[in-house]
C-alpha positions as CSV (number, residue, x, y, z in Angstrom):
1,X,-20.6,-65.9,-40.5
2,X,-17.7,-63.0,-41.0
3,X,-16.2,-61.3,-38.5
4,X,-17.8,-58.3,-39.5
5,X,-21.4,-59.8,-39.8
6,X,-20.7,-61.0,-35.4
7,X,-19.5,-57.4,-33.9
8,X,-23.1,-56.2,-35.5
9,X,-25.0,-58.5,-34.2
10,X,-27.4,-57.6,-30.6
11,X,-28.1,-59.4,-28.0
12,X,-31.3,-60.4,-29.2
13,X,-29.8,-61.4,-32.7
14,X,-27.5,-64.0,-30.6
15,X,-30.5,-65.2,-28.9
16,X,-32.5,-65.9,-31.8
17,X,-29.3,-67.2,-33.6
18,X,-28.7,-69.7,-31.1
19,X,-32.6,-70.3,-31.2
20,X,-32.8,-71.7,-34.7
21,X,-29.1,-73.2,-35.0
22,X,-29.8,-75.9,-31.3
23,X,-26.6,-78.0,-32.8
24,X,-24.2,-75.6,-32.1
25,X,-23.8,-76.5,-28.1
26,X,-23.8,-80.4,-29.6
27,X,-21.0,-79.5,-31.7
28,X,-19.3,-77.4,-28.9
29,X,-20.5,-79.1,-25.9
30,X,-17.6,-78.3,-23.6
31,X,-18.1,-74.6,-23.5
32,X,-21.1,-75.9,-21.3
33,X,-19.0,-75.9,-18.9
34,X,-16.7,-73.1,-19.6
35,X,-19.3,-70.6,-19.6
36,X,-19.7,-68.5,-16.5
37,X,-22.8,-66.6,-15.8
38,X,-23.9,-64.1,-12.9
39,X,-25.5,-66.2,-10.0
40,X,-29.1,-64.9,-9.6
41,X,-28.1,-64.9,-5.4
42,X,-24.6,-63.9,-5.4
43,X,-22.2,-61.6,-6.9
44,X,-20.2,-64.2,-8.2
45,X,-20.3,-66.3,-11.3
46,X,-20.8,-69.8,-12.0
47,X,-20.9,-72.3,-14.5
48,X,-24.4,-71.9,-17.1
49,X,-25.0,-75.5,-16.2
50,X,-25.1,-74.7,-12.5
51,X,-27.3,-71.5,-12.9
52,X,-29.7,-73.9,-15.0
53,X,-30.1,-76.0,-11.9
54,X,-30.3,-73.0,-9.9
55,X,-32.9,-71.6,-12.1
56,X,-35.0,-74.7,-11.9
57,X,-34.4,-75.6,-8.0
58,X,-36.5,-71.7,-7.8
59,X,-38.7,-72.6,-10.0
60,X,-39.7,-76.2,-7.7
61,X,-39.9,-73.9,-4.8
62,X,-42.4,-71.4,-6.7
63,X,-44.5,-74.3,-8.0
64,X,-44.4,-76.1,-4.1
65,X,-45.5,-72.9,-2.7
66,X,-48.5,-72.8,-5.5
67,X,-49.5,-75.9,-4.8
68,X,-49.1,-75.3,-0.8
69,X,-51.5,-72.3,-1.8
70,X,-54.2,-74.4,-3.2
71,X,-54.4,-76.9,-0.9
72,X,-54.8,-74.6,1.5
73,X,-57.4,-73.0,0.0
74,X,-59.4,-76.3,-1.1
75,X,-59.5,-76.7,2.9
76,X,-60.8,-73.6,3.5
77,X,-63.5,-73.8,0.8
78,X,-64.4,-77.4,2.2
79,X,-64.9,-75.9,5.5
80,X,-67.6,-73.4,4.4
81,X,-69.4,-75.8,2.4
82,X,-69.4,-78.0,5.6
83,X,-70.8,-74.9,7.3
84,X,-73.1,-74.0,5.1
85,X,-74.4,-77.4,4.9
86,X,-75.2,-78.0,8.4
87,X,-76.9,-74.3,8.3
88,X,-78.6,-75.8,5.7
89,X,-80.0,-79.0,7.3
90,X,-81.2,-77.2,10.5
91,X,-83.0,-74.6,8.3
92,X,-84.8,-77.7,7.2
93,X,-85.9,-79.0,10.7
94,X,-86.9,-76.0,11.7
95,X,-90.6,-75.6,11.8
96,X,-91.5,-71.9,12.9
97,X,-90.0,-68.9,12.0
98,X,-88.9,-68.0,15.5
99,X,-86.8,-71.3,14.6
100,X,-85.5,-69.9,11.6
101,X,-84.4,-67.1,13.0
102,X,-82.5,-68.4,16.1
103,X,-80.8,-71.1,13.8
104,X,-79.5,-67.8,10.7
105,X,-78.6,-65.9,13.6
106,X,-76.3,-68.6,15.1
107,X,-74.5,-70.1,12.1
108,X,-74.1,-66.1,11.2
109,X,-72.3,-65.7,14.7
110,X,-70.4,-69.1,15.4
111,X,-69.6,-70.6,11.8
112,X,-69.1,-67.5,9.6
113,X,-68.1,-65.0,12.6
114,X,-70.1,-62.1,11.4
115,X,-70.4,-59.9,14.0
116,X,-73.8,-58.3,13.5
117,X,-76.0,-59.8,11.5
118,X,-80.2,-58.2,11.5
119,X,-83.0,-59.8,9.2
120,X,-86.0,-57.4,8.3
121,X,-88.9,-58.8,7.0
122,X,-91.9,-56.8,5.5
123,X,-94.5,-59.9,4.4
124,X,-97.9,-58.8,7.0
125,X,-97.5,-62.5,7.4
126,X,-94.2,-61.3,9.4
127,X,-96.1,-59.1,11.7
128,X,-95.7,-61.4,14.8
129,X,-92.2,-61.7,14.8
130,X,-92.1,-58.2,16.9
131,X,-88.7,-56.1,15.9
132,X,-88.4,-58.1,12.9
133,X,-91.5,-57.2,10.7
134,X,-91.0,-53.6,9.1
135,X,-94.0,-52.4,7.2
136,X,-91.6,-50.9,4.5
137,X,-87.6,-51.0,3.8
138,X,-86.8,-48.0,1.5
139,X,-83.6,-49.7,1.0
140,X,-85.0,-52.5,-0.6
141,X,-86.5,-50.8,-3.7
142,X,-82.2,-50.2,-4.4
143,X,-80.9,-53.8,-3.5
144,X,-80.9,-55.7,-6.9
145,X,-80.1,-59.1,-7.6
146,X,-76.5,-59.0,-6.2
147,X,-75.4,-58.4,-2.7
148,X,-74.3,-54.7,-1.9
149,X,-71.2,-55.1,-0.2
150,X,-69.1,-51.7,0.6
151,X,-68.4,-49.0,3.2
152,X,-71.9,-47.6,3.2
153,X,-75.3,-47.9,5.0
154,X,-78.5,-46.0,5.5
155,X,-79.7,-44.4,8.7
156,X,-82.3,-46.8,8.8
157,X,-79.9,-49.9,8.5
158,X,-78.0,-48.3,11.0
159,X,-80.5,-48.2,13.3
160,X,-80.6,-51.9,13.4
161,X,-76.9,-52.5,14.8
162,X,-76.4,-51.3,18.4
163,X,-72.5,-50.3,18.0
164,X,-73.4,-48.8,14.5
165,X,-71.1,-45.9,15.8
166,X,-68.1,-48.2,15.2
167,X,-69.1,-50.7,11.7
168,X,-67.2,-49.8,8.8
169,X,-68.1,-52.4,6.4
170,X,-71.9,-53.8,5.3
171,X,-73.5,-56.1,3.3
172,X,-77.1,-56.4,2.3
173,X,-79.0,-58.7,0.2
174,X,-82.9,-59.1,-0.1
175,X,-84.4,-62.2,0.8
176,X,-87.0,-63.0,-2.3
177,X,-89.3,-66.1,-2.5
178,X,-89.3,-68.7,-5.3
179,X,-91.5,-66.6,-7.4
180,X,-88.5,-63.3,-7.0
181,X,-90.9,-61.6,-5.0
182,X,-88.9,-59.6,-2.0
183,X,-90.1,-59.4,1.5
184,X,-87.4,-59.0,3.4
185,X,-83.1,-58.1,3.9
186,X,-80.4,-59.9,5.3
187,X,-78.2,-56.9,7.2
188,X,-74.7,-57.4,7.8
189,X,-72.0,-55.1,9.4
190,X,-68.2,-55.5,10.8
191,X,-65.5,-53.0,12.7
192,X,-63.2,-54.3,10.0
193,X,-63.3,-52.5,7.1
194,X,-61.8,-55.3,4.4
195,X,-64.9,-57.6,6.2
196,X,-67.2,-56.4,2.9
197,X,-65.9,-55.1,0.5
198,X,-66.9,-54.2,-3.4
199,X,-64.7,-56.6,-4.8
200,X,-65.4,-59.4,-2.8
201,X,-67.3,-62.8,-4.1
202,X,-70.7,-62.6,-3.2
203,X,-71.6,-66.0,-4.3
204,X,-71.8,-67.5,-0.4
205,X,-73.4,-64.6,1.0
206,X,-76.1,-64.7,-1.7
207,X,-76.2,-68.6,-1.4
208,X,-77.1,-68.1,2.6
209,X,-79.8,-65.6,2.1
210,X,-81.9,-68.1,-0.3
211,X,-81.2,-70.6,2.2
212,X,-82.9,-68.5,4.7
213,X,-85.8,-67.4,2.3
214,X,-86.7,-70.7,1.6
215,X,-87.0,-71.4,5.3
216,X,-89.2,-68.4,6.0
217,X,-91.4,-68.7,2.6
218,X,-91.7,-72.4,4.2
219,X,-92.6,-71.9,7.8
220,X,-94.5,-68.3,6.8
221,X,-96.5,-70.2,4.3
222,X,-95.2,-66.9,1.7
């Protein structure tokens, strides 16, 4: 390569000269250690073989915090499936739906720490469950398949929390049978307002409502 042909040559041109010609350090291994680079820390320079072991001693640390990250959340996740399991064999023994409701209301409270937590129901085979039974839910005829989860509630809905003054996030979801009819809702409100949000997975909070479904389509003979 002239003289000439070198001064020309960018930065990226060295780069992917070096690339495709990998005997050139063989041939000239001492400048390994002659070569000083900008430490990624400091303002000083040091050697290019010690800012490789720099470079990878960082890059251990990022992968040990990563995998510190997904332990911890493998913990977390096999708490909540522990909860949900235990919710889910007491919905089992439970044999009215007086029961049923006592046992949704205190895995809601203790396990998942939802602060308010209301179930509606609007079957007429609900009707002697007092508060519970509605004869209609206008809100229902909106709630699709997925969970709403946000900032926002109807005045009926809100009517159902007694500090509704001070929730700023909900989440709803209909309670269906095994034939997707709906006959009742699953109400949920915090004071936090990152409790429910849009973004958030639904995927437990959907798995908990057919829990509860099943139990009242059992013990309601829906």
């Amino acid at each position: 390569m002239k003289g000439d042909d070198i001064m020309a040559m960018n930065a990226a041109d060295i780069a992917a000269w070096l690339a495709s010609h990998p005997e050139f350090f063989h041939d000239y291994a001492e400048m390994l250690a002659e070569i000083q680079v900008p430490h990624p820390h400091a303002a000083h320079s040091v050697p290019l073989i010690e800012r490789q072991l720099l470079l990878l001693r960082d890059k251990n640390r990022q992968l040990a915090s990563h995998m510190r990250e997904l332990l911890r959340y493998g913990e977390q996740n096999d708490v909540i499936v522990d909860r949900a399991h235990r919710m889910a064999i007491d919905l089992l023994r439970a044999n009215t739906a007086e029961r049923v409701l006592q046992i949704s209301y205190s895995h809601l409270r203790l396990d998942f720490a939802v602060p308010c937590a209301d179930i509606r129901l609007v079957h007429p085979r609900a009707q002697g469950l007092g508060e519970i039974y509605l004869a209609n839910i206008p809100e229902l005829e909106r709630l699709g398949e997925r969970p709403y989860c946000g900032p926002y509630a109807s005045d009926a809905v809100l009517q159902w929390f007694p500090d509704a003054h001070r929730m700023q996030s909900f989440a709803r979801v209909a309670l269906r049978t095994v034939r997707g009819e709906v006959f009742g809702m699953l109400a949920l409100a915090s004071d936090d307002p990152n409790r429910f949000t849009s973004d958030m997975n639904t995927e437990l909070l959907s798995r908990i409502a057919a829990l509860m479904a099943a139990a009242f389509e059992r013990t309601l003979e829906l």
